[in-house]
C-alpha positions as CSV (number, residue, x, y, z in Angstrom):
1,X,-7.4,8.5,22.7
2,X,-6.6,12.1,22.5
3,X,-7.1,14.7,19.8
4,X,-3.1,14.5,19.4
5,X,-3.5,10.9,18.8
6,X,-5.7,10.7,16.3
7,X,-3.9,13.5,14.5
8,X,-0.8,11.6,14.2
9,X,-3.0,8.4,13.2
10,X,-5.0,10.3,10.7
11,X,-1.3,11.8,9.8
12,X,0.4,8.4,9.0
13,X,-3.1,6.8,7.4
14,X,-3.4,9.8,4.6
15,X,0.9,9.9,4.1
16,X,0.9,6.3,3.6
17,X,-2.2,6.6,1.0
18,X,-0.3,9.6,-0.5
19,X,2.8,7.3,-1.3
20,X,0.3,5.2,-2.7
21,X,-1.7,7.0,-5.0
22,X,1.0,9.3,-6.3
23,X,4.2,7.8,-6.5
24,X,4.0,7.2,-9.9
25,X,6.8,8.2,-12.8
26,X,3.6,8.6,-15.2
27,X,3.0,11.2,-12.6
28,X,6.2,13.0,-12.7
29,X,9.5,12.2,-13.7
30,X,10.8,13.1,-10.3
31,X,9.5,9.9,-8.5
32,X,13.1,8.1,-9.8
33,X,13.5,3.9,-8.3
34,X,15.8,5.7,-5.4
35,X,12.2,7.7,-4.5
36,X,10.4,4.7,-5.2
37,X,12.4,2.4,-2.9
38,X,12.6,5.1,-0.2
39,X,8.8,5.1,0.1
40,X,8.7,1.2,-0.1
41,X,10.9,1.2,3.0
42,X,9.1,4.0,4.6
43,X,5.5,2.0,4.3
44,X,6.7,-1.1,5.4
45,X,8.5,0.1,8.6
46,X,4.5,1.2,9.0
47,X,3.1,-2.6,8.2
48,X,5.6,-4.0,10.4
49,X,5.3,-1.3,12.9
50,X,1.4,-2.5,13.2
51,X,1.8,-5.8,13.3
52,X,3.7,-5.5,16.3
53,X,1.4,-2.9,18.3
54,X,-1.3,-5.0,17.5
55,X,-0.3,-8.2,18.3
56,X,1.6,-6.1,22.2
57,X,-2.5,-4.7,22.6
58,X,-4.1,-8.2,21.5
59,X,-1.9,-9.3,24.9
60,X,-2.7,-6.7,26.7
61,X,-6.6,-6.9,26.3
62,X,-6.6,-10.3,28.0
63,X,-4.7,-8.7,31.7
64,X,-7.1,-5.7,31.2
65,X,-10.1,-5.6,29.3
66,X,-10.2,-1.7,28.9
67,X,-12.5,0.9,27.7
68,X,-14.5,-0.9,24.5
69,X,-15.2,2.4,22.6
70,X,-11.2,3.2,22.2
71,X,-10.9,-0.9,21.8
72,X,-13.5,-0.7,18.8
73,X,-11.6,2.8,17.6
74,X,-8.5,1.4,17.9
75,X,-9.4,-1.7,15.6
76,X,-11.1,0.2,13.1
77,X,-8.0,2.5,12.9
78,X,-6.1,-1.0,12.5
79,X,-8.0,-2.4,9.7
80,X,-7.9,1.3,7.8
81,X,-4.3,1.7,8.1
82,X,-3.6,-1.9,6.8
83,X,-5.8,-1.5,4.3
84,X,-4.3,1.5,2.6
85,X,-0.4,0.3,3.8
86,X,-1.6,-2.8,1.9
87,X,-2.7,-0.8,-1.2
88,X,0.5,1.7,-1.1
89,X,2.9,-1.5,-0.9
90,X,1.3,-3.5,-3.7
91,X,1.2,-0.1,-6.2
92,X,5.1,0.5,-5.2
93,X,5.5,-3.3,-5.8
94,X,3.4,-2.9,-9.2
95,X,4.8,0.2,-10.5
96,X,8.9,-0.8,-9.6
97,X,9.4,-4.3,-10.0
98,X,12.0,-5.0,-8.1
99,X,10.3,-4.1,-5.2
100,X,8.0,-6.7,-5.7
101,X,10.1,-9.6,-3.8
102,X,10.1,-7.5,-0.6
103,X,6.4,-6.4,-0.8
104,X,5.4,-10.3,-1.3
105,X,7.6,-11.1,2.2
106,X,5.9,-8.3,4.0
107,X,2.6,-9.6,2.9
108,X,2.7,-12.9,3.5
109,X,3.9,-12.1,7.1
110,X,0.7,-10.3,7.4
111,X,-0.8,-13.2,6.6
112,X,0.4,-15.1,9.6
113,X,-1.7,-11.9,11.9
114,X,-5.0,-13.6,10.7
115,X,-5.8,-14.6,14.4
116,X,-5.4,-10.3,15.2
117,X,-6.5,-8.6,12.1
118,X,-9.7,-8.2,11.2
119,X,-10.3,-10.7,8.1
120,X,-11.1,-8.2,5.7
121,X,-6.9,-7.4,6.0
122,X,-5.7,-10.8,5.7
123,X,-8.6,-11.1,2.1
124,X,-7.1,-8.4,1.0
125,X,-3.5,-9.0,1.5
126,X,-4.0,-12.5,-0.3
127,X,-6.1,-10.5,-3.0
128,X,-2.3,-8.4,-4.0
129,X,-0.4,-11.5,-3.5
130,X,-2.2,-13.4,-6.0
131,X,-2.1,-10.3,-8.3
132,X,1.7,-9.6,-8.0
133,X,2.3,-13.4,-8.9
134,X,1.5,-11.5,-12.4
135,X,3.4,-8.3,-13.1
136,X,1.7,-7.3,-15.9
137,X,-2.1,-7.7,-14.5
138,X,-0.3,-6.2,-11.5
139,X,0.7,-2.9,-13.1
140,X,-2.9,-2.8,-15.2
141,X,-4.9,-3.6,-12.5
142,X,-3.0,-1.7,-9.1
143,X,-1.8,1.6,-11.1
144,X,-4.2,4.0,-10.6
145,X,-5.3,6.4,-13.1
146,X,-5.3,10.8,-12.3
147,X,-6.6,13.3,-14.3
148,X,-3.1,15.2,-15.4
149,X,-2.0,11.2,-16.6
150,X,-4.0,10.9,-20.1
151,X,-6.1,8.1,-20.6
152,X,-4.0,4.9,-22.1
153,X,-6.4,1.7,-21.0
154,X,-9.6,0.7,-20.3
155,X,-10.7,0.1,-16.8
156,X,-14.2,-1.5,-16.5
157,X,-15.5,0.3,-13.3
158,X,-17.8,-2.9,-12.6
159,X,-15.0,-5.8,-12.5
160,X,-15.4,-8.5,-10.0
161,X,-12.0,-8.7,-9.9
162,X,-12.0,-10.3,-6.5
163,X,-14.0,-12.7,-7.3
164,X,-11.8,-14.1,-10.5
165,X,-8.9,-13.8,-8.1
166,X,-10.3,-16.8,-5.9
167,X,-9.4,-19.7,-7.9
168,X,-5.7,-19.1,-9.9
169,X,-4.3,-21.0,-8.0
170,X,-6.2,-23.8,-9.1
171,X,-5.5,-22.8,-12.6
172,X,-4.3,-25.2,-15.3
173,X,-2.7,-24.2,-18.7
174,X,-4.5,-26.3,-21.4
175,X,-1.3,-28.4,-22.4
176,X,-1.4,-31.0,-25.7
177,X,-3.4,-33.9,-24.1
178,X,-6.3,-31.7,-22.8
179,X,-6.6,-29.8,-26.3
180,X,-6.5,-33.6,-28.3
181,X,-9.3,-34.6,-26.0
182,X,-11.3,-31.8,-26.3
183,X,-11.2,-31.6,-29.9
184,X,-12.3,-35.3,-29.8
185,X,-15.5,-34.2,-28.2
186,X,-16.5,-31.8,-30.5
């Protein structure tokens, strides 16, 4: 691609990480719901955008194979813009609750690109899913912390949350029966 291109790609990649990391009340008292669902709508016109320019050059690569230095800059690009559109969509979704409902729908279509994003997208859109199924966690876990914000929470710098995030959906609440038969073990 041409320098112009990747402007405008580099452009859209740092705007959408902007709404992101910024867009925060606890930031200023200027970024109102209105803002808030303004930028939602603004970031997902980008997801959906992708999804379809990347499913039109998926098609496209099997009539002409191209040259594979743009495919493999081209993909990368992908993968960095979903990533961060990902990220910005799940903070919004975190930080505004009823922006959540929408977020989920536009990531679980994502999910249904798994055969033309790179995997590490599709992991990581599952990874917000799974934590917006819990607002709270959600709002601890995906608002991010500046230096003008003063410090009101903990974050451990060497959580795996990932990894904890694999299994809920195999959790089960310890209910009456469970409890009486683990107290008969003891």
């Amino acid at each position: 691609g041409d320098s112009n291109s990747v402007s405008k790609e580099d452009l859209i990649l740092n705007l959408c990480w902007i709404i992101g990391e910024y867009s925060s009340s606890s930031i200023t008292s200027e970024c109102t719901p209105e803002i808030l669902n303004v930028y939602e709508e603004a970031v997902e016109l980008f997801a959906f955008e992708r999804m379809s320019i990347v499913s039109m050059e998926k098609a496209d690569e099997a009539f002409s194979p191209g040259d594979v230095k743009e495919k493999q800059r081209r993909q990368q690009y992908n993968t960095r813009l979903m990533l961060v559109v990902i990220g910005a969509l799940s903070k919004l979704a975190a930080r505004y609750q009823p922006l959540a409902s929408r977020v989920t729908l536009c990531l679980a279509k994502l999910e249904r690109y798994e055969n033309i994003f790179h995997p590490t997208v599709i992991e990581r859109a599952n990874e917000c899913l799974t934590i917006l199924k819990f607002p709270s966690i959600a709002a601890s876990v995906l608002d991010t912390e500046h230096p003008t914000v003063p410090k009101t929470h903990h974050i451990d710098d060497n959580s795996s949350l990932p990894f904890l995030l694999q299994n809920t959906g195999d959790y089960i609440p310890l209910t009456a029966v469970s409890y009486t038969h683990l107290r008969a073990h003891e």
